[in-house]
C-alpha positions in Angstrom: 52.5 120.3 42.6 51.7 123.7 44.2 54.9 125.7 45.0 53.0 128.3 47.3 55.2 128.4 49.9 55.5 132.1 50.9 52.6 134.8 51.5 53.5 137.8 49.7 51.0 139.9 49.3 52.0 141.3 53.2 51.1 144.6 55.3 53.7 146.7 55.7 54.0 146.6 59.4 54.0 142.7 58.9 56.9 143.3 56.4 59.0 145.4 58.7 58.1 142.8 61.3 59.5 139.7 59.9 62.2 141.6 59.0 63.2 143.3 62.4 62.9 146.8 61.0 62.6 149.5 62.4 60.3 152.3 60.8 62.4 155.0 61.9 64.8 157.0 60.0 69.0 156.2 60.8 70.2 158.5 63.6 70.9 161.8 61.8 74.4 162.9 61.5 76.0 159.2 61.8 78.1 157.4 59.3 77.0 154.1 58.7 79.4 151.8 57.3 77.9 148.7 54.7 79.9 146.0 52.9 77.6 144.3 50.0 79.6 141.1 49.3 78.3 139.3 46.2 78.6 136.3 43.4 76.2 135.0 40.5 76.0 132.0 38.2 77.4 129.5 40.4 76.3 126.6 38.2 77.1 124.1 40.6 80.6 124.8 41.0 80.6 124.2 44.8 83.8 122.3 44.3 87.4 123.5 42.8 88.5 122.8 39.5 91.4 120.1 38.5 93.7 123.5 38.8 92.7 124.2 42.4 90.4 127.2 41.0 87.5 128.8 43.2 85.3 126.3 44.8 83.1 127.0 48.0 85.6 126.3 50.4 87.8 129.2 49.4 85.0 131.1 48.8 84.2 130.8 53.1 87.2 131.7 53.9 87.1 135.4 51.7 83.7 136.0 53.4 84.6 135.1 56.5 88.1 137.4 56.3 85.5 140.3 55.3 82.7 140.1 57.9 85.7 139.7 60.6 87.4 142.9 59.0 84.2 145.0 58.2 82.5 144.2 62.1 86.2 145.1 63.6 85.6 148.9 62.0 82.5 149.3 63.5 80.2 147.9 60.1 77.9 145.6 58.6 77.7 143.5 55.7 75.6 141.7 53.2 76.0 138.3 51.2 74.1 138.5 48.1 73.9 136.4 45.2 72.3 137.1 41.0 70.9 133.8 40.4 71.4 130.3 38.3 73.0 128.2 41.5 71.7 125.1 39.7 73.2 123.6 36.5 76.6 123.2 35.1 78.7 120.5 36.9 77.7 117.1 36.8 78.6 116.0 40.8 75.7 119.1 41.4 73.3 117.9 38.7 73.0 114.5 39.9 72.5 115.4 43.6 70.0 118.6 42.5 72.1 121.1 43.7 72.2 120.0 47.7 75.5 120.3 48.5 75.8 124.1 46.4 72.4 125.1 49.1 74.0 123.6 52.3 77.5 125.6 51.3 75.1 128.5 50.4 73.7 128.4 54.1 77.3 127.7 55.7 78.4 130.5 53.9 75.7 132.9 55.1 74.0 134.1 52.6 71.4 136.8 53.1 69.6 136.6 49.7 69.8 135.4 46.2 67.7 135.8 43.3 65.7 133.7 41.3 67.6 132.9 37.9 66.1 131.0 34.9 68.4 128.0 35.7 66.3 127.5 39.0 63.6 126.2 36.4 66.2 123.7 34.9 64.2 120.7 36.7 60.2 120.3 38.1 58.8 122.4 40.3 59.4 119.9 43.0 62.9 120.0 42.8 62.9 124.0 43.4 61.0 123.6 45.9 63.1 121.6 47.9 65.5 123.7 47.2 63.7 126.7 48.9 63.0 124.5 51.9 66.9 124.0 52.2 67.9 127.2 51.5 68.1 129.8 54.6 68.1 132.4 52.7 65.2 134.2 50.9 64.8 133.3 47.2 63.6 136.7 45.9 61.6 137.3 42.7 59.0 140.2 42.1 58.3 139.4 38.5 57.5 135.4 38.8 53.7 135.2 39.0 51.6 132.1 39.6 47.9 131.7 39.5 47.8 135.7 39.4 50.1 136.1 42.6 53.7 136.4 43.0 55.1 133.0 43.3 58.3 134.4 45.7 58.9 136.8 48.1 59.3 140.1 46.0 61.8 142.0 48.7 63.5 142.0 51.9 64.2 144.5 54.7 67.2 144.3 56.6 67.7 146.4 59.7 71.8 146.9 59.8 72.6 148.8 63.2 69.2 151.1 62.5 70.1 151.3 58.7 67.8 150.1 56.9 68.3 147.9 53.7 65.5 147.0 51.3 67.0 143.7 48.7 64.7 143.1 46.0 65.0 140.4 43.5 64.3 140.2 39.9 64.4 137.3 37.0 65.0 137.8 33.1 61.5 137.1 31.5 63.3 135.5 28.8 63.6 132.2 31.5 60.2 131.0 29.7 62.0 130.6 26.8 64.9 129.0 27.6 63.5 126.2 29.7 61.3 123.5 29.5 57.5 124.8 28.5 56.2 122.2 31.2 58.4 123.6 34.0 57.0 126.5 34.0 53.7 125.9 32.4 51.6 127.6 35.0 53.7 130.7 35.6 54.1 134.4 34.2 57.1 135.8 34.0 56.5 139.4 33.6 58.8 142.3 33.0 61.3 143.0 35.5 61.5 146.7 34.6 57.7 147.4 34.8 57.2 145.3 37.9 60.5 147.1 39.7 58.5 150.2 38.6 56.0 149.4 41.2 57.9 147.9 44.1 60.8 150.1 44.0 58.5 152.8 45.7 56.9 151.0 47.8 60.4 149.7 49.4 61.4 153.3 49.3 58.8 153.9 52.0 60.4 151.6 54.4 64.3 150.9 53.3 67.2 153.9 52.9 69.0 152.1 50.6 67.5 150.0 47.8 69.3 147.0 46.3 67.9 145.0 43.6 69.4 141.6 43.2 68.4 140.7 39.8 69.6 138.0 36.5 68.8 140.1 34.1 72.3 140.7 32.2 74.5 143.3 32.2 74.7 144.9 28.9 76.9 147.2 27.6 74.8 150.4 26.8 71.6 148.6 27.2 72.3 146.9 23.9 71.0 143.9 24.8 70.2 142.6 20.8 67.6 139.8 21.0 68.0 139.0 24.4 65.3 140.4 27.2 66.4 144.0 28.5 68.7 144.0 31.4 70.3 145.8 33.7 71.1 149.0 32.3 68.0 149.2 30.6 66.1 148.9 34.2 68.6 151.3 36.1 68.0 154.0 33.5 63.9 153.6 34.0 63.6 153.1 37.2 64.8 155.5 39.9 65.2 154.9 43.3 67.8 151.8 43.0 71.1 152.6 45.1 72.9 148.7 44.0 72.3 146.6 41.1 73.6 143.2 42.5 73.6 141.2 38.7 74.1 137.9 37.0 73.3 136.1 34.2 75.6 137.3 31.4 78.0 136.2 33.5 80.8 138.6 32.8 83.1 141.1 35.2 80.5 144.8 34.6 84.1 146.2 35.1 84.3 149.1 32.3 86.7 151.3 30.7 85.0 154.4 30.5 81.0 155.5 30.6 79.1 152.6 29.1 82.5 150.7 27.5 82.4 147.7 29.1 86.5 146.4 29.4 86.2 143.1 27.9 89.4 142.1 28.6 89.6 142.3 32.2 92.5 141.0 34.1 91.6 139.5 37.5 93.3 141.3 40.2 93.4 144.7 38.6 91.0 147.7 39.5 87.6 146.7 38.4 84.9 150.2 37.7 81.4 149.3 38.4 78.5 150.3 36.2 76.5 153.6 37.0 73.7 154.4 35.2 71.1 156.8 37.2 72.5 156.4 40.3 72.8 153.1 40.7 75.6 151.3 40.7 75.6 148.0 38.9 78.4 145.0 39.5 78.3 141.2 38.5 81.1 138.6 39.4 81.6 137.2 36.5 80.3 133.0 37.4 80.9 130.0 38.6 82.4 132.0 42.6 85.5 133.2 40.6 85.1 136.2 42.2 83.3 137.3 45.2 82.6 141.0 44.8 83.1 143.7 47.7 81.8 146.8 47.7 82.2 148.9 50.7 79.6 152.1 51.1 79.2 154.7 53.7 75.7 156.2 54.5 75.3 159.6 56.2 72.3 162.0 56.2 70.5 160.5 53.1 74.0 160.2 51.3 75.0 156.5 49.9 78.7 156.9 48.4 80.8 154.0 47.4 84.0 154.2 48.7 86.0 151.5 47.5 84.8 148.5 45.0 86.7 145.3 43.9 86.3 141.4 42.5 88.6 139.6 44.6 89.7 136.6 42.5 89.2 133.1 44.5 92.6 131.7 43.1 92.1 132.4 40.1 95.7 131.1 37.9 97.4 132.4 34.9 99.3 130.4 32.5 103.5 131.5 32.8 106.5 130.3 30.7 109.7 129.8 32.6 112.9 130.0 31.2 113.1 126.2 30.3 110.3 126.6 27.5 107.0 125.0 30.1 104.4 126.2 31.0 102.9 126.4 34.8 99.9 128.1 36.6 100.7 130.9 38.9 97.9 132.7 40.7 97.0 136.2 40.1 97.0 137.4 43.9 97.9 135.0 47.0 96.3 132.0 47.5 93.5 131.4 49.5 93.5 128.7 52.0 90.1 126.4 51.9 88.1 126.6 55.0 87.8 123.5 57.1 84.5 123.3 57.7 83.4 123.7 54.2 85.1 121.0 52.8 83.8 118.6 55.4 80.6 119.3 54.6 81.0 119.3 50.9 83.4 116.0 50.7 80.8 113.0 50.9 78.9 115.2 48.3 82.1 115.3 45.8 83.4 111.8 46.2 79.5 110.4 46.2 79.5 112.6 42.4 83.5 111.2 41.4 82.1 107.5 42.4 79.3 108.0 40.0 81.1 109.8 37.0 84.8 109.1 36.7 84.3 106.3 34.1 85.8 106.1 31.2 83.7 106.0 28.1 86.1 106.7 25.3 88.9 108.9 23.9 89.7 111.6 21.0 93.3 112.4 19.4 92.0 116.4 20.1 90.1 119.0 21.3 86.1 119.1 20.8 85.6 122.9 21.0 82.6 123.5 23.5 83.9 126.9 25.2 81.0 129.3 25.7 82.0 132.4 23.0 83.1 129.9 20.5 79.9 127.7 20.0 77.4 130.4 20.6 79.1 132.2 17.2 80.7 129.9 14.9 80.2 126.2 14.0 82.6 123.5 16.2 83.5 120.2 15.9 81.5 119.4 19.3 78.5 121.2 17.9 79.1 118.9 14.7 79.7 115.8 17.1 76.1 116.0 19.3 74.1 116.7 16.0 75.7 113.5 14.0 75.2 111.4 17.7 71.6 112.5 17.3 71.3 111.4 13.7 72.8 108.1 14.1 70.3 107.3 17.3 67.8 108.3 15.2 68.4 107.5 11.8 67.7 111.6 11.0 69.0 113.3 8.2 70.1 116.3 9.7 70.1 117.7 13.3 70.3 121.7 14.3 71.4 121.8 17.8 71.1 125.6 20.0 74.3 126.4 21.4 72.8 127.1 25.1 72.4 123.3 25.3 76.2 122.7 24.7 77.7 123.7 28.2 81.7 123.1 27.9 84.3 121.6 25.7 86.1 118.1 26.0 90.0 118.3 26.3 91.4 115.7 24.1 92.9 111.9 25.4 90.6 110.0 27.8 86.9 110.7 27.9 84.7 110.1 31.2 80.9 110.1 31.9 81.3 113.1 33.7 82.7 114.9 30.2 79.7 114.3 28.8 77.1 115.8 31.6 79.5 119.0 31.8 78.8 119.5 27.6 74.9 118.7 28.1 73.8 119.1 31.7 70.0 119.5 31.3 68.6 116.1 30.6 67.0 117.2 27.6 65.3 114.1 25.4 66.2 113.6 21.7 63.8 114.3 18.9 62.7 113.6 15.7 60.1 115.9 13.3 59.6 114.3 9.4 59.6 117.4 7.4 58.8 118.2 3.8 61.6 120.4 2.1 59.4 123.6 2.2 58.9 122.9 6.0 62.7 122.9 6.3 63.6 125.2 4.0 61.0 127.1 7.1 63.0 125.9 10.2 66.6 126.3 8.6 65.2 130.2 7.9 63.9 130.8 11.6 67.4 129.1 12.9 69.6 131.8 10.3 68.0 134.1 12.1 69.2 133.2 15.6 72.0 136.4 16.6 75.8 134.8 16.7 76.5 135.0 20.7 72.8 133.9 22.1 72.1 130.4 23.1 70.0 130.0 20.7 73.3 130.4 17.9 72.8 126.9 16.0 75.3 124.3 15.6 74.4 122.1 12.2 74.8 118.7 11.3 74.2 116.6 7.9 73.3 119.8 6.0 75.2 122.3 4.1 73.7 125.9 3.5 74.6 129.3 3.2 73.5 132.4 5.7 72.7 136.0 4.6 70.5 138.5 6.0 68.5 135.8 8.1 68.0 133.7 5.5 69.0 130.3 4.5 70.0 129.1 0.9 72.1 126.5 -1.2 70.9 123.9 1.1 72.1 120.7 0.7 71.2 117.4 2.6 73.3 114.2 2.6 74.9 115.8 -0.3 72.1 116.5 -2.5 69.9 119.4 -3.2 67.3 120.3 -0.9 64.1 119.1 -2.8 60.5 120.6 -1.6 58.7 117.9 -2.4 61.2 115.1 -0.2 60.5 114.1 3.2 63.6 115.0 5.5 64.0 113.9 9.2 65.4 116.4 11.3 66.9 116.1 14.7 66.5 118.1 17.5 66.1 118.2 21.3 62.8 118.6 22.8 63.6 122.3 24.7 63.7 123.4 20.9 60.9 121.0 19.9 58.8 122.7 22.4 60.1 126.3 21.0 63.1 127.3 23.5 65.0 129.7 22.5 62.6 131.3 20.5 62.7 128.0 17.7 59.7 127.3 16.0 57.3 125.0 18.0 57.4 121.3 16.4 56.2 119.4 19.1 52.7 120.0 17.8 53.6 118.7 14.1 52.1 115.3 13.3 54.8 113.7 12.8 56.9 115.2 16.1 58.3 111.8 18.3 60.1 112.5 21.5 61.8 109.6 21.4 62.7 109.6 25.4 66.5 109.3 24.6 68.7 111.6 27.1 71.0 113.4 24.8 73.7 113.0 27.5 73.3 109.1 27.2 72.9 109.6 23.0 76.3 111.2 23.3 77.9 109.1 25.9 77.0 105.9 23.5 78.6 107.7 20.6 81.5 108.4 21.7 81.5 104.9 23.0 81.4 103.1 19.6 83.3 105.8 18.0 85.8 105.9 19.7 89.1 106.4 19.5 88.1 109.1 18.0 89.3 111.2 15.4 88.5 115.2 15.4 89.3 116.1 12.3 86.6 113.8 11.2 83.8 115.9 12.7 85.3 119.1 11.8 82.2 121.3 10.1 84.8 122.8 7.9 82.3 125.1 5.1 79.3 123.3 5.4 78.2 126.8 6.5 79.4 129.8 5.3 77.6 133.3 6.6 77.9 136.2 4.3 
């Protein structure tokens, strides 16, 4: 299916035109007041959590509060979002992301851009999405059939100031999605491409925002990942705002290029500068909506005030009795009315489908982001031996990116499952003779602790130094060169996500057409009640 759905290759004047700009320069010797409100990785959280966190609903009535406050003084705002709306909350999966686009148009959204996770499904389903959306859905660097496959910029004309918003997407997203996705697209450098289209928008905007999922890396040290960013700010001049998501962090920092990891939401949050531009991201999931307030005069674009306004965000407090309650950071935020009719039949229609029970555990399976991206977990060690025993594998090397949250021990539902593997990947199988695995299990050592592509293990124990594998042992026994072993994996490795070795090509490669979700979910099923401790990976790896 063709997804040419916007010209882009457009005149100037035709540019300015669709845009209602006006080509001449802001009256001189005026202050011009702008308010760049923005959030990223949204993941489908268009609901609030069980503790009454975030959600869209809130979200409205922060934005709203804003525009009110910002037009009362005489200014003009933007809503402006870094990407990956799709993916991450099973109510959102199932229904493609509708409900997150409708609450994306109630809210008023300007602009977003394209993030990797827009690839998550077919082509079809992103481009009903960009039939939905009211909003532009801008890319520079996403090529198809040798033209850009999105708009690359827009210009907004804000009271006669004019506001160029250009959008950029990690070129990494080719390898951390499904090769047939995106089989017919090019994903070329953000930095070289903003090279080009940052002058050109210079010609007709007076401030320049790139909205971008890239990453925000501290120092531009960006390790195996694709450069983000920093990286982009410090070669290309011309950008005023770097509007960011995708590492899905607060680019609050502590001092010049020391990102403050352990930032407290409510507190003073310092943007990112690096060549001019300043560079913020709102950590994920609407936690945040961002607010920076700027004032333009003569040429001049100075931030006067910045901060992440926490969407009732809670901390954990002991009172005197020895418990444990929630208290929010700042006030609460009432949800807007509005909002949550539209976005109730979309939430109950998802609860209908998912709040089934499917089994229990006595404790916690460990899926939280910084844990199973660096260190082996029970839950990594859970979805590799439910892949075995579908399959009858030896062994199964599962990348971290595809295990999306933990389990919280007790009851188990449906929906538990979709929120730890969200994609719809397909289990499978690749007979492999011990030098061909002694191969694979080198190439996975080699994957950098924190990345996606981090691997969980199951059935095997080995040891990790220096990228490479040794002392491996399967079911117990020496890893023998000659033997025939069965490994499981899913098929975005299979097909060489996350920078795995392909396999799908191998002769014996069999995508069995087993969801891992539903491999899991029938798992647990028979396994349950379930005991932790019994999937516990223990030292079956040890790093050096």
């Amino acid at each position: 299916m063709s997804l040419k759905l916007h010209p882009v290759y457009l005149s100037v004047a035709l540019v300015l035109a669709l845009s209602g700009c006006a080509s001449q320069a802001p009256d001189r010797d005026k202050t011009y007041r702008l308010t760049v409100m923005h959030t990223n990785d949204h993941h489908g959280h268009f609901w609030h959590n069980s503790d009454g966190e975030y959600g869209m609903a809130a979200r409205k009535t922060v934005v709203d509060q804003i525009r009110r406050e910002v037009a009362a003084q005489g200014g003009y705002t933007l809503l402006l979002d870094g990407g990956d709306v799709n993916t991450g909350v099973p109510e959102s999966d199932l229904q493609d992301a509708v409900p997150d686009f409708k609450g994306m148009n109630l809210l008023g959204y300007q602009a977003m851009a394209v993030g990797n996770h827009e690839f998550d499904k077919p082509l079809s389903v992103l481009k009903m999405q960009r039939d939905l959306a009211q909003f532009p859905m801008l890319s520079a660097n996403i090529y198809e059939n040798g033209q850009r496959m999105f708009e690359p910029y827009k210009v907004f004309n804000l009271g006669g100031l004019r506001v160029g918003v250009m959008g950029l997407t990690t070129e990494d997203t080719r390898k951390m999605v499904l090769p047939e996705n995106v089989a017919r697209l090019d994903f070329r450098n953000p930095i070289t491409e903003a090279g080009k289209v940052v002058p050109e928008l210079r010609r007709q905007a007076d401030v320049v925002i790139a909205a971008t999922h890239m990453g925000h890396y501290e120092n531009g040290q960006h390790g195996n990942q694709a450069a983000g960013d920093v990286e982009m700010a410090r070669a290309v001049s011309g950008i005023d705002l770097v509007v960011g998501g995708h590492t899905q962090n607060p680019a609050c920092m502590k001092a010049e290029n020391v990102l403050d990891r352990a930032y407290v939401p409510g507190t003073a949050c310092q943007p990112d500068r690096q060549n001019g531009a300043w560079i913020v991201q709102a950590h994920e999931w609407g936690k945040y909506v961002g607010r920076a307030d700027f004032e333009y005069h003569n040429g001049e674009f100075k931030l006067v005030n910045y901060t992440l306004i926490p969407v009732n965000l809670k901390k954990p407090v002991k009172a005197a009795d020895g418990k444990t309650a929630l208290v929010p950071y700042t006030s609460v935020i009432a949800e807007n009315p509005e909002m949550l009719a539209l976005l109730t039949p979309y939430q109950k229609f998802g609860q209908d489908k998912l709040e089934v029970q499917i089994g229990a555990s006595d404790a916690r399976l460990e899926g939280d982001r910084k844990l199973v991206r660096s260190q082996p977990t029970n839950l990594g060690v859970l979805v590799g031996r439910a892949m075995m025993d579908k399959t009858r594998a030896d062994l199964a090397i599962v990348n971290a990116g595809g295990v999306r949250d933990a389990i919280a021990a007790g009851p188990i539902s449906y929906k538990d499952v979709l929120k730890v593997q969200p994609f719809g990947n397909t289990v499978c199988t690749v007979d492999l003779t011990g030098q061909e695995l002694t191969d694979y299990l080198h190439a996975a050592a080699k994957m950098t602790p924190g990345s996606g592509a981090f691997p969980q293990f199951a059935g095997v124990e080995l040891e990790i130094a220096a990228g490479q594998a040794s002392k491996v042992r399967v079911a117990g026994q020496a890893l023998q060169p000659g033997k025939t072993y069965r490994l499981a994996i899913n098929n975005f490795q299979a097909s060489g996500g996350d920078g795995y070795p392909k396999l799908s090509a191998h002769p014996s490669f069999v995508n069995t057409g087993f969801v891992d979700a539903d491999v899991l979910r029938a798992f647990i099923s028979k396994s349950s009640p379930m005991k932790v401790a019994d999937f516990e990976p223990g030292n079956a790896v040890v790093r050096r």
